[in-house]
C-alpha positions as CSV (number, residue, x, y, z in Angstrom):
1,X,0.0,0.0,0.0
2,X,2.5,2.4,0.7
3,X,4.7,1.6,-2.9
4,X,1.3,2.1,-4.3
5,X,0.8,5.7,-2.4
6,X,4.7,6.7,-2.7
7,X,4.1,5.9,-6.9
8,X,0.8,7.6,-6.9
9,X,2.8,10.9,-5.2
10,X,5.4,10.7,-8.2
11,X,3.3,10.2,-10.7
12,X,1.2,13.0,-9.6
13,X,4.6,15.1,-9.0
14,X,5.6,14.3,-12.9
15,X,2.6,15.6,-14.0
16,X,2.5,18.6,-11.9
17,X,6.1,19.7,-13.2
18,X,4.4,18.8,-16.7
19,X,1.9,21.2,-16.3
20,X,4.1,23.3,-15.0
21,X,6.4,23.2,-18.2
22,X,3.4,23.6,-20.3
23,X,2.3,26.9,-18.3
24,X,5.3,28.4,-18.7
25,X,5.6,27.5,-22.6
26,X,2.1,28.8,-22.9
27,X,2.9,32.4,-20.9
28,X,6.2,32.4,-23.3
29,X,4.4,31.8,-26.9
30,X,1.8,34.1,-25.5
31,X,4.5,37.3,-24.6
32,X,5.7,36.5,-27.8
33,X,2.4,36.6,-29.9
34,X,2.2,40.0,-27.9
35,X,5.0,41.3,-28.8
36,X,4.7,40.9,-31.9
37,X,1.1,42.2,-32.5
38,X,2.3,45.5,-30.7
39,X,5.4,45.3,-33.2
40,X,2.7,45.0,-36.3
41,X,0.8,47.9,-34.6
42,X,3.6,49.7,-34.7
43,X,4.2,49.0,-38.5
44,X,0.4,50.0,-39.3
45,X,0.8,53.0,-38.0
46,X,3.9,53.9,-39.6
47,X,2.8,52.7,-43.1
48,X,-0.6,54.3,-42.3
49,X,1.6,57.7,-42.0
50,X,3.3,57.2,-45.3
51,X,0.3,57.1,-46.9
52,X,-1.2,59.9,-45.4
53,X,2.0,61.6,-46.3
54,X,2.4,60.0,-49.9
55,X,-1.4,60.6,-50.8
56,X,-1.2,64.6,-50.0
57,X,2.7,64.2,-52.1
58,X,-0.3,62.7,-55.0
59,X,-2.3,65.9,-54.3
60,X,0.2,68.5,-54.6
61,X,1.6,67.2,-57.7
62,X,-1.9,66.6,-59.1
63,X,-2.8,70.3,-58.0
64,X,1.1,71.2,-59.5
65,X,0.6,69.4,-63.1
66,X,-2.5,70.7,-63.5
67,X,-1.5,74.2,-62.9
68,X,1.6,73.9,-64.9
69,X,1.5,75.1,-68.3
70,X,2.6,72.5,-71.1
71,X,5.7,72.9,-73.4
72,X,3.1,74.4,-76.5
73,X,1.6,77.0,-74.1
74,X,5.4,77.9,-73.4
75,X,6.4,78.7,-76.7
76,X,3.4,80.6,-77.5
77,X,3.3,82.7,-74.6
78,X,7.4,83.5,-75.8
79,X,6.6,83.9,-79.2
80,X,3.6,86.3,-78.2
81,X,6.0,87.8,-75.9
82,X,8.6,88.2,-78.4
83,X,6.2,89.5,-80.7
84,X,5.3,92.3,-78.2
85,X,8.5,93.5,-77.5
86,X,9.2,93.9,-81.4
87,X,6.4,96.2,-81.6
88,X,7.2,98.6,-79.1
89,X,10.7,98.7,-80.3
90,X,9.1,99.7,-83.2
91,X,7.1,102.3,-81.4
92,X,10.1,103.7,-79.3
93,X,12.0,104.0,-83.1
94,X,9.3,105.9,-84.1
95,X,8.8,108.0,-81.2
96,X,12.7,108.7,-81.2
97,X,12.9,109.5,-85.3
């Protein structure tokens, strides 16, 4: 009776430092699985950011391209220009003869 009592106190000793393995793994893979969700909050928020920050970048050089005269709109504003300045050269040789 008492080899029967003495193996039923180790077997229940072996299982106790079992479970007590298994908590310990658990409260490990579970500090781990936490750390790493507040690591890929972390990176949501930072990519969220670039976005933000990317999208009004998209804005500006929508609001920029639209704005900005193209390369024929150029020249003809020179040539006009040019045209202008001939004329009142003109004028001021006309005025001055």
């Amino acid at each position: 009776m008492a080899a029967d009592l003495q193996q039923l106190v180790q077997s229940l000793k072996s299982k106790h430092q079992e479970l007590a393995e298994r908590y310990h793994e658990a409260i490990s893979q579970r500090d781990s699985a936490m750390k790493r969700a507040a690591d890929l909050e972390y990176t949501v928020r930072e990519q969220q950011r670039d976005i933000e920050r990317l999208s009004q970048q998209v804005e500006f050089l929508t609001v920029v391209s639209t704005a900005m005269p193209d390369r024929d709109d150029v020249e003809k504003s020179r040539a006009m220009l040019s045209g202008l300045v001939r004329e009142i050269d003109k004028c001021i040789n006309d005025l001055t003869d």
